[in-house]
Structures are given as structure tokens and as C-alpha cells.
C-alpha positions as CSV (number, residue, x, y, z in Angstrom):
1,X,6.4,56.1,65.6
2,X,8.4,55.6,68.6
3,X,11.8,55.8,66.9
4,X,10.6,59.0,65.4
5,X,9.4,60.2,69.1
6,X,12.8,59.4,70.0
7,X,14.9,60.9,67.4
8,X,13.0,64.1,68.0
9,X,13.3,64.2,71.5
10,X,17.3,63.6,71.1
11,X,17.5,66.3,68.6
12,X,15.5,68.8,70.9
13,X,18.0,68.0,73.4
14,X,15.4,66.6,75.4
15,X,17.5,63.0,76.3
16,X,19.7,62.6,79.1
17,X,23.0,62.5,78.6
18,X,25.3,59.4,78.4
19,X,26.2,58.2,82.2
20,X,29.7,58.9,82.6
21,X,32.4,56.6,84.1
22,X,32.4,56.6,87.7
23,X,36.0,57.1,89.2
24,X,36.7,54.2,91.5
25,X,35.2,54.2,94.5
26,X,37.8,52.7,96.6
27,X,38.2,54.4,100.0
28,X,41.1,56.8,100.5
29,X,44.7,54.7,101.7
30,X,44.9,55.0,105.5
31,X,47.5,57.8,106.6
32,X,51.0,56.8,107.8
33,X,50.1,58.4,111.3
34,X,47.1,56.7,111.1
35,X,48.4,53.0,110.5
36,X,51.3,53.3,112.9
37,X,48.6,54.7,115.7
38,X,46.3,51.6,114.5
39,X,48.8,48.7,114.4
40,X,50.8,50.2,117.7
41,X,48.0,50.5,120.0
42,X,47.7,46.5,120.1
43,X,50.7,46.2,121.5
44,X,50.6,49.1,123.8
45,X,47.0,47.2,125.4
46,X,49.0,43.7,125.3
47,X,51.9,45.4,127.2
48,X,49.6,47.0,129.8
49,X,47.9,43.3,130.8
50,X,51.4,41.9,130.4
51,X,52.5,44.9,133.0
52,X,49.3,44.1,135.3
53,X,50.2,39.8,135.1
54,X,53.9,40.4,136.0
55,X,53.4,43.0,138.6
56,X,50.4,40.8,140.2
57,X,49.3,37.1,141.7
58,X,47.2,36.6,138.5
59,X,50.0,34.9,136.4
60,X,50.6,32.4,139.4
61,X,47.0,32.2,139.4
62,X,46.2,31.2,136.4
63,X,48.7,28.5,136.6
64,X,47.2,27.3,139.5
65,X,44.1,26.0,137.7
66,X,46.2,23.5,135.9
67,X,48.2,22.2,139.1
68,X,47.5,19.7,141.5
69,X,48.5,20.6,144.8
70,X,47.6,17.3,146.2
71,X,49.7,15.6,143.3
72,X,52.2,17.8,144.0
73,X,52.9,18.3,140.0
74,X,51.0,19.5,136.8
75,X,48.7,16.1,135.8
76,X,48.8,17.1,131.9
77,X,53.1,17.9,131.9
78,X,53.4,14.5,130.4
79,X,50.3,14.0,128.7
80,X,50.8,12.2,125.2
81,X,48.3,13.6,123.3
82,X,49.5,17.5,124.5
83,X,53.0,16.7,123.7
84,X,52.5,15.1,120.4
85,X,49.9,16.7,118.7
86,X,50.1,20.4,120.3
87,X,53.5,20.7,121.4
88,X,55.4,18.8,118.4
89,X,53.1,18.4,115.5
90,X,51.7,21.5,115.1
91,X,54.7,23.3,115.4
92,X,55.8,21.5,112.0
93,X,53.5,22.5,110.5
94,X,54.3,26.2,110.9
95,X,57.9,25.0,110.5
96,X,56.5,23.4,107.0
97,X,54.4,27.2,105.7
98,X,57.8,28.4,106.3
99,X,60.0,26.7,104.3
100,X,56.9,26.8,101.9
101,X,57.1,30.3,101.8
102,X,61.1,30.5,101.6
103,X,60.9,27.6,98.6
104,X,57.9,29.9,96.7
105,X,60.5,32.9,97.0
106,X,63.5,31.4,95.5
107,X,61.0,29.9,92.8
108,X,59.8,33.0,91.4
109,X,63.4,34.2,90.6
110,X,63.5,31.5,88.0
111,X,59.8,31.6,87.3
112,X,58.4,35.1,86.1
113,X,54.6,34.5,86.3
114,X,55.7,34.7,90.4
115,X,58.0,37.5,90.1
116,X,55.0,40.1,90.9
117,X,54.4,37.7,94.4
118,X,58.3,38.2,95.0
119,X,58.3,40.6,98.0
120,X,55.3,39.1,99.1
121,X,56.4,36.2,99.7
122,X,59.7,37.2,100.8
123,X,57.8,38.8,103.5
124,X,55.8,36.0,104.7
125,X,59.7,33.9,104.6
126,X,60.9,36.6,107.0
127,X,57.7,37.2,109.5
128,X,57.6,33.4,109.9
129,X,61.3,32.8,110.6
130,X,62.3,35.8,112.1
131,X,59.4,36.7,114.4
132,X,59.6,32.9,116.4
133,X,63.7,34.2,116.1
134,X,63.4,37.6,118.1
135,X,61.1,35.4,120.9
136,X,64.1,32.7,121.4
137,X,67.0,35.1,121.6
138,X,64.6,36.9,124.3
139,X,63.9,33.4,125.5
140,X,67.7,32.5,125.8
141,X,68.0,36.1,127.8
142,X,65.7,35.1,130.0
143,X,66.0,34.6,134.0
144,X,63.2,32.9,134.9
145,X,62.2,28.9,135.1
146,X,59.5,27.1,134.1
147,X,56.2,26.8,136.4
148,X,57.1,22.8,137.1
149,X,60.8,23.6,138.2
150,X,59.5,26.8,140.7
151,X,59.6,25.4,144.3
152,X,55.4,26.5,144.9
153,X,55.3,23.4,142.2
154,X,57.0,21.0,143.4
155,X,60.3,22.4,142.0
156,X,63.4,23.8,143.5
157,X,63.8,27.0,142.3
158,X,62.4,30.4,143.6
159,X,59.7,32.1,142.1
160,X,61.1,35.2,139.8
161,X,58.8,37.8,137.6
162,X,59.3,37.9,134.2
163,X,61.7,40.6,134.6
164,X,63.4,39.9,138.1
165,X,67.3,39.0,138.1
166,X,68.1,35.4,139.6
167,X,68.9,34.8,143.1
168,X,72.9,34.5,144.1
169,X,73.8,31.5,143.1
170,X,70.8,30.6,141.3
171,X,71.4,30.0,137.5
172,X,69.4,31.7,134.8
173,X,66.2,29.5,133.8
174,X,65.8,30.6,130.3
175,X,62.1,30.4,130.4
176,X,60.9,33.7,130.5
177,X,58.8,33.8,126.7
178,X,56.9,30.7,125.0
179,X,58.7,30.0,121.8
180,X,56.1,27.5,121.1
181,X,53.0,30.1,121.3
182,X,55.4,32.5,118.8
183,X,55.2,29.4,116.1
184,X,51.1,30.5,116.1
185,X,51.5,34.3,116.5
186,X,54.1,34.1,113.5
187,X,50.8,33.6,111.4
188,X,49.7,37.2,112.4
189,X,51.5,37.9,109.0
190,X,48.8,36.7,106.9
191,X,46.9,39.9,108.8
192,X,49.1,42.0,107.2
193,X,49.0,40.1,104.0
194,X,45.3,40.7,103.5
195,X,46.3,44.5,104.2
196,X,48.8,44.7,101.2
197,X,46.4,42.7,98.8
198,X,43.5,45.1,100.2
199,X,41.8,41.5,100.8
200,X,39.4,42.6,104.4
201,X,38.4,38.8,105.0
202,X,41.7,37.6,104.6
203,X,43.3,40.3,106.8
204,X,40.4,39.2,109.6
205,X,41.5,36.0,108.9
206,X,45.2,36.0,109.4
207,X,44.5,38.6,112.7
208,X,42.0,36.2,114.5
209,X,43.4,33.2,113.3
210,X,47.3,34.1,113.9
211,X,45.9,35.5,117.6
212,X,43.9,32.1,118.0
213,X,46.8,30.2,116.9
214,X,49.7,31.9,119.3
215,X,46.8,31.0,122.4
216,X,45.8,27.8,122.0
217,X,50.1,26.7,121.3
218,X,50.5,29.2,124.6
219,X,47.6,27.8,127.2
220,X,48.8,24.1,126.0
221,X,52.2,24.7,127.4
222,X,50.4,27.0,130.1
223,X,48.7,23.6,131.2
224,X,51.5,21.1,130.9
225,X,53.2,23.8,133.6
226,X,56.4,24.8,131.0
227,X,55.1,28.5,130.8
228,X,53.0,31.4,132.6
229,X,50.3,33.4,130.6
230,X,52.7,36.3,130.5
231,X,55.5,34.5,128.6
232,X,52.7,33.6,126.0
233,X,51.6,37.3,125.7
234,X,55.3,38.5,125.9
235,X,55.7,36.2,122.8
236,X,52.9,37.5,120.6
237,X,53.8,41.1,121.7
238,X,57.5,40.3,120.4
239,X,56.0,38.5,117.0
240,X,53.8,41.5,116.3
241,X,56.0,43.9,116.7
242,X,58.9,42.4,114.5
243,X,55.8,41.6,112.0
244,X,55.0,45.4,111.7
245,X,58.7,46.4,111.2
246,X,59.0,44.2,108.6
247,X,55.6,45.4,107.0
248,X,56.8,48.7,107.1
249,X,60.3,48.5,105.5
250,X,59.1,46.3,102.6
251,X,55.6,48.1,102.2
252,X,55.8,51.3,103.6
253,X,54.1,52.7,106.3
254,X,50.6,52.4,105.5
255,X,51.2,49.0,103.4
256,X,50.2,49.9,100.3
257,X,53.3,50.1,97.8
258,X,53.1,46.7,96.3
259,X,53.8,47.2,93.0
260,X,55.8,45.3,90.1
261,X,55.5,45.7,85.8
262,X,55.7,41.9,86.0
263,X,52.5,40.6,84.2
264,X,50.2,38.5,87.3
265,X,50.7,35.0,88.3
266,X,48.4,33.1,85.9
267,X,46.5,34.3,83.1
268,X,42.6,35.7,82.4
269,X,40.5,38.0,84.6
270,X,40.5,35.9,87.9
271,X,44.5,36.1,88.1
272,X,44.5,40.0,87.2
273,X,42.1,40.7,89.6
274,X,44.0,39.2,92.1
275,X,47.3,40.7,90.9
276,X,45.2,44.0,90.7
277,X,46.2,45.5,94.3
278,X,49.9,44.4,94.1
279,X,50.6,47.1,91.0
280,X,48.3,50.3,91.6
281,X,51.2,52.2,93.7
282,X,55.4,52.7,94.1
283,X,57.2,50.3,95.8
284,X,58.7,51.6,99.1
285,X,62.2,53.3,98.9
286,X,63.7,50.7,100.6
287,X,62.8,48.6,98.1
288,X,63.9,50.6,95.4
289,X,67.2,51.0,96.8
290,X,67.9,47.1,96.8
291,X,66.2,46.5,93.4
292,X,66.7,49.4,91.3
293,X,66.5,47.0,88.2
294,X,63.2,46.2,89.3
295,X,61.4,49.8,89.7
């Protein structure tokens, strides 16, 4: 009885039609103007506090909670845990991701289940290398000593601004950005990682952690008395910027022209899922140009 209630019902056109597929729900890519405004007004807030440190007592200031001025001297410059662990181990292990990252890229031109990875990972080689670069050529361009060799800290050399020429006869001190808080910022690629893979927890990720990272190497050398909190700003500001210029010529500017015919990395529905993001649009035209075999 029922199967003949339902027949009837379909013939008198009664039933509702079959759903039909849903087109994907994904939200609309971000506009170029839009992702240049976004990822350039970070820098434009770190240069303003940067500005207001330099410009100010508070850099001094803030150095001053780490100096003795009965000692005459910073008590943790030659601490052996600060210098081993946070000065020289962890750096390493950035040093380490790197040449992972540089070994993974070379490997996928002899493996192709990595090819699709390729400029992926030749990004990451690049942002981790050439971002903690761009700080020590600035670094090496730099006029101003370290907090411990000023005269207010026991010292013997005047106190200069981050952007002050030296004295007459005063030599450059070539410690005017932390090269040791760019080795943490340099991890603000993965941000940008989680962008291109349209991964939100793993951009989060790579933005608080690579920010987290480029601090806590900073204030450790902030606290031994080698740098000022504007040299460790100055740093990440450098490393995001040379991050973002590197996003944009192998991405384009809104990050989302990851795309290779190579099948994914791995095999079954966990590996294409994954792979899924890096081949739904063009590669940029910078990219094209280098590999035309490739597009």
C-alpha cells in the first residue's frame, strides 16, 4: 500500500524533486587590494611603536629593568642557561627547519610525489634564509652599540638612536637590529603557509607562533643587555616584510595560485585533501615565466 501511495504521488508530480548539488561553499579569494591593505598595515603599526621607542626614553627604559645600576652591569649578560639554551640552541634549531626545508626542495626534483610541494617549499627555503639575511646586512649597516658597551651601562660608548650617525671618531657599533630575534620571526612564513594551503589554524599558528618566537629570542638578548626592544621590532618588521615579497612573487598577490598537474604527495583521500588547495588555481606569472615546462 505504501509503495503504491508513493508511486502515485511521484506520478502526480506530487514528490519533491531530487536535491541538487550544492556549488562549493568556499568564501570568495580575498582581493589583491585587500591582501596587500591586510598584510601591510602590520607593519605600518610595528613601524609607528618602533618610531615612538626610537624617538623616546622608553627603549632605554625598558632596558633599565634588566640592569643593575648598583652592579654596574646587566646580572643575566653571562648567564649560562640564557646563552646556551636561548641564545645558541634554539637558534639551530631554526638553522636545522632551514636546511630541512632547502634538503625537502632539492628532493622533490628527483622525487615526483613532492613535485606538487615544490614552490612550497622553495618558499619556506627562501623566507627562512633570506628574511634572518636582510636583518644582518641592516645589522652590519648599523651605527649603534650594544646596551652593555653604551657608557649609561657601564660601557664607553655614547648613547646613539637606532638611526643617529656615530660621534667623530667614534666607530660604527653594528648593533642596531637583533639577528637573533629574526631566527624566530623567520617562522612568520608558516603564517603565510597556512594562507596558500587555505589551512586557518595553521596560518594562526605560524602568525602567533612565528611573533612569539621572534620575542622571546628578542627580550632574551634584551635581558642579557646585547639589544634594545627596538632592534628586536626592527627585526621582525624587516622579516615580515621580505616574507610578504616573497609570498607575493611566488603566489601572487592574494596567495592563492598554488597550482601543479603533479598527482599529491602520497596516495588516498587524506593526501588529496591535503593536496586539494595547492591545484584549484594558475600559478603566478612569475612563476610561469621561470617554469614554462611546468604550467
Amino acid at each position: 500500500m505504501v509503495c503504491r501511495a508513493i508511486r502515485g504521488a511521484t506520478k502526480a508530480g506530487s514528490m519533491p524533486p531530487a536535491p541538487e548539488a550544492q556549488p562549493n561553499s568556499a568564501p570568495p579569494p580575498i582581493s589583491r587590494t585587500a591582501f596587500l591593505l591586510k598584510h601591510l598595515c602590520i607593519p605600518l603599526c610595528v613601524g609607528l611603536l618602533l618610531l615612538a621607542l626610537v624617538t623616546t626614553y622608553l627603549d632605554r627604559a625598558v632596558s633599565n629593568w634588566f640592569y643593575d645600576a648598583a652592579a654596574g652591569r646587566f646580572p643575566l649578560h653571562y648567564n649560562s642557561m640564557l646563552e646556551t639554551v636561548m641564545h645558541l640552541w634554539v637558534k639551530y634549531l631554526v638553522v636545522l627547519l632551514a636546511c630541512a626545508a632547502i634538503g625537502a626542495f632539492f628532493f622533490s626534483f628527483a622525487a615526483a610525489r613532492w613535485r606538487p610541494w615544490r614552490r612550497l617549499l622553495l618558499f619556506l627555503s627562501l623566507s627562512l634564509t633570506l628574511a634572518p639575511g636582510a636583518v644582518a646586512v641592516f645589522k652590519s649597516a648599523g651605527n649603534r652599540y650594544c646596551p652593555y658597551d653604551m657608557v649609561e651601562y657601564g660601557g664607553f660608548a655614547p648613547y646613539r638612536s637606532l638611526f643617529e650617525r656615530p660621534a667623530p671618531g667614534v666607530k660604527p657599533g653594528h648593533c642596531s637590529l637583533s639577528g637573533h630575534a629574526s631566527s624566530g620571526f623567520s617562522l612568520l612564513a608558516f603564517y603565510f603557509v597556512g594562507l596558500t594551503l587555505k589551512r586557518p589554524t595553521l596560518a594562526r599558528m605560524g602568525l602567533w607562533g612565528g611573533v612569539a618566537a621572534g620575542m622571546i629570542f628578542g627580550l632574551t638578548r634584551v635581558a642579557q643587555g646585547a639589544h634594545f626592544l627596538s632592534d628586536i621590532l626592527g627585526a621582525g618588521l624587516i622579516c615580515w616584510l621580505v616574507i610578504l615579497v616573497l609570498h607575493i612573487v611566488l603566489f601572487g598577490a592574494r596567495g592563492d595560485s598554488f597550482a601543479h598537474p603533479s598527482p599529491a604527495l602520497g596516495n588516498g583521500d587524506a593526501a588529496r585533501r591535503v593536496a586539494a588547495p595547492l591545484n584549484s588555481r594558475p600559478p603566478s606569472a612569475f612563476w610561469r615565466r621561470q617554469n614554462p615546462v611546468e604550467s
